[in-house]
N, C-alpha and C positions, 0 to 999 in steps of 0.2 A: 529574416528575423534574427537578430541577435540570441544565445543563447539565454542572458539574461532576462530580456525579455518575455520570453516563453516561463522562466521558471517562475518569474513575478504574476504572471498570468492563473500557471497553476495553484501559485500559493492563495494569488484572492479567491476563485472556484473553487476550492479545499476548503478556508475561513469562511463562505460566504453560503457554504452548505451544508455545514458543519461547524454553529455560532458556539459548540462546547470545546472547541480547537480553538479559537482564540482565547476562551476563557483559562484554559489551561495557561498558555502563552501570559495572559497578561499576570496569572496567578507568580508564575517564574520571574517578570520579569518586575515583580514587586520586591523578591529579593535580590536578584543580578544588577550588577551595576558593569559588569561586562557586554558586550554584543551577546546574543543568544546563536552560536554556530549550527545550522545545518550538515549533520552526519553526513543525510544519506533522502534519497525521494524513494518510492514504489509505486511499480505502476501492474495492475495484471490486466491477464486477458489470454486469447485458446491458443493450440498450435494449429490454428485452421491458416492457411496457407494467404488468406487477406488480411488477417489481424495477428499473427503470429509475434511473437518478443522482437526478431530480428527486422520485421517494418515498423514497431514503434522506436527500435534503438536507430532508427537512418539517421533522425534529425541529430539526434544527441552525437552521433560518426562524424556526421558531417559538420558539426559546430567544435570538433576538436576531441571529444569523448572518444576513449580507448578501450575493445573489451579486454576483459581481464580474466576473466574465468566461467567455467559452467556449472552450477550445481544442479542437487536431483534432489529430492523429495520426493521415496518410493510411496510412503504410506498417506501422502495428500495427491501422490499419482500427478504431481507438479514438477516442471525442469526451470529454473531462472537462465540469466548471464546476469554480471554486472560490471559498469564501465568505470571509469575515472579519467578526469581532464586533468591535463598538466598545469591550471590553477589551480591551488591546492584548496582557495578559496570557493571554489565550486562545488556542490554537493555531489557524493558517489550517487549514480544511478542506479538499481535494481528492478528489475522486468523479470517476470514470470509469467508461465503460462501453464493452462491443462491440457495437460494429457487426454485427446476427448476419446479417443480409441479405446481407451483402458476401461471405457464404462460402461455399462448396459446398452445393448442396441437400441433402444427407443429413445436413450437419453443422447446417444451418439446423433440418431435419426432428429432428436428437438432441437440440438444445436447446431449442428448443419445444415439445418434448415432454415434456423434465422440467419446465420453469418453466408450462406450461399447467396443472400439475396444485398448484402452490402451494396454500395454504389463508392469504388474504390477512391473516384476522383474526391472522397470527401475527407482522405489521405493526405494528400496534394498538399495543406496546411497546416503546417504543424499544432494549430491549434486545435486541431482535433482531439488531443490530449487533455483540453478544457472540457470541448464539448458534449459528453457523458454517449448514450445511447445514437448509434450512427448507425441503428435500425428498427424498427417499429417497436413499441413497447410492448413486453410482454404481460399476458394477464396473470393476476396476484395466484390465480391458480396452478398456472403454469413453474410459477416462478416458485413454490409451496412444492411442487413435483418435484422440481430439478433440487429441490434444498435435500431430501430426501438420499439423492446419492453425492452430493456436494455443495457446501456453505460457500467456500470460493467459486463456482459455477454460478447456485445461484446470483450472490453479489457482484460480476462483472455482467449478466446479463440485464441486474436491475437499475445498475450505477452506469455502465457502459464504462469513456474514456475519462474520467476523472483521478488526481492521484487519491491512490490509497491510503499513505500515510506519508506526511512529512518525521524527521527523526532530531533530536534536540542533542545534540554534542554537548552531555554532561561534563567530560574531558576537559571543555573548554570552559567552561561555568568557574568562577569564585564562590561563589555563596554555597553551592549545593557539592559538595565535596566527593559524592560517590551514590548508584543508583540509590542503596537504603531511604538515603536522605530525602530526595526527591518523590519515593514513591509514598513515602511516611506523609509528608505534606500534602501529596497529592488527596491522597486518601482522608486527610484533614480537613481535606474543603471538598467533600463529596464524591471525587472520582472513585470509579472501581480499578482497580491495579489487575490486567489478566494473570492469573495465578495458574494454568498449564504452565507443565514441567515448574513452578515456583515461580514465583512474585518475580526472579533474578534468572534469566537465562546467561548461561558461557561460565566463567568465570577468569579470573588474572591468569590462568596457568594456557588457557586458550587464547587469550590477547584481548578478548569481547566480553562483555556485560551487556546485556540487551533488557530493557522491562518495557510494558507498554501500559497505555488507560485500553478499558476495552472499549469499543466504539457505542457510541448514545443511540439510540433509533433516532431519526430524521422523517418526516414524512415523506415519502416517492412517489409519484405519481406510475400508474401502470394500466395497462387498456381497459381495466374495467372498474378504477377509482384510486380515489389517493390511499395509501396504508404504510404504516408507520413501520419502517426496518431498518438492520443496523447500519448506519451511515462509513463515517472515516475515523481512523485514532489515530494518536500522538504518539510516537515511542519515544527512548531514550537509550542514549548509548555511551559507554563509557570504553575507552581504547589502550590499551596497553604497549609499551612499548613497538608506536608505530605498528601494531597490527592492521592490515588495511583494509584485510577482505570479510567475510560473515561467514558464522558457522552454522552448518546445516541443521544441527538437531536443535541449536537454539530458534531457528526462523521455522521451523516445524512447529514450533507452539507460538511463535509473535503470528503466523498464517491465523492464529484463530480468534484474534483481539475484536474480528468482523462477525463471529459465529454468533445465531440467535439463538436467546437462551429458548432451553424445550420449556413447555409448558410441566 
């Protein structure tokens, strides 16, 4: 499967379950009279030894993706990598994973429990990146437990392999000149702007700008009925002087664009 392919695949699965991502999309692209550039994709998931960052990055290795760096996330208890292809025109990839060891034994004992019982060969396709939960679904109570000591846990257990976020290469934009602008609009036409660390994570002296919308609830289906949690969001990124890579304490608050609000 060509790489293209795959990422067109992802993007409909993204748009097609998460109809507030289009509408952002089409919101932009009422002002842009340019193409709309993809930044950057994200993908999570555990360091369990069958779903780990370095067997979702094969396909993207083997379609010509390069890795380029590792970062940490002590206080989300999260490690990435992220790659880049020598079309410039291809989006950076980012993969992260939990840390599951770092967590309460029972919560260590819940997740190893489901990812022990995977069926690998459903790997073997790289569409499995589309195909969300590649293990039996969890029940919305379980799913309420695990949120308890993590919001990204929960959300990769209840989403599975679906992207995270696509990222909108403000840099590249006419119309919308720098994040302020876009996040002002946004928020014009009813988005929430994630406001950890400020509306504006990075800044020009870092190379990065990062904002994101926070993610809509979507309805999920789960072993013991459908219920409503937060689904996928949009970011936006703006680059400086060819800066290529991400900064860690800005993606420390973009991680939480998925968190549900407490009651």
């Amino acid at each position: 499967m060509k790489i293209e392919v795959l990422l067109n695949h992802m993007w409909e699965t993204y748009t097609s379950l998460n109809p507030h991502i289009k509408e952002v999309l089409d919101l932009i692209e009422s002002k842009e009279s340019s193409k709309i550039i993809n930044d950057h994709i994200a993908l999570r998931t555990f360091n369990h030894k069958k779903v780990n960052k370095n067997k979702l990055a094969e396909f993207f290795i083997n379609s010509g993706y390069n890795f380029v760096e590792d970062l940490h996330f002590e206080q989300k208890k999260l490690d990435a990598s992220y790659y880049v292809h020598p079309n410039n025109k291809l989006p950076r990839i980012f993969i992260s994973e939990l840390r599951i060891q770092d967590f309460s034994t029972e919560f260590q004992n819940e997740i190893n429990g489901i990812l022990d019982g995977i069926d690998e060969t459903k790997f073997n396709n790289p569409l499995f990146l589309t195909n969300g939960t590649p293990w039996e679904k969890i029940s919305y109570l379980d799913y309420k437990k695990v949120q308890e000591e993590s919001d990204y846990a929960a959300w990769v257990l209840s989403h599975g392999y679906v992207t995270n976020h696509f990222t909108v290469s403000v840099t590249d934009c006419t119309f919308f000149k720098n994040l302020e602008q876009i996040n002002l609009f946004l928020k014009q036409n009813g988005f929430e702007i994630n406001s950890s660390g400020g509306e504006i994570k990075g800044s020009s002296k870092v190379g990065l700008e990062q904002s994101s919308i926070m993610a809509k609830n979507i309805l999920v289906r789960f072993s013991d009925g459908d219920f409503e949690i937060p689904g996928c969001y949009y970011e936006f990124a703006y680059r400086y002087n060819g800066f290529n890579g991400f900064i860690t304490n800005s993606a420390n608050h973009i991680f939480e664009s998925t968190n549900e609000k407490k009651a």
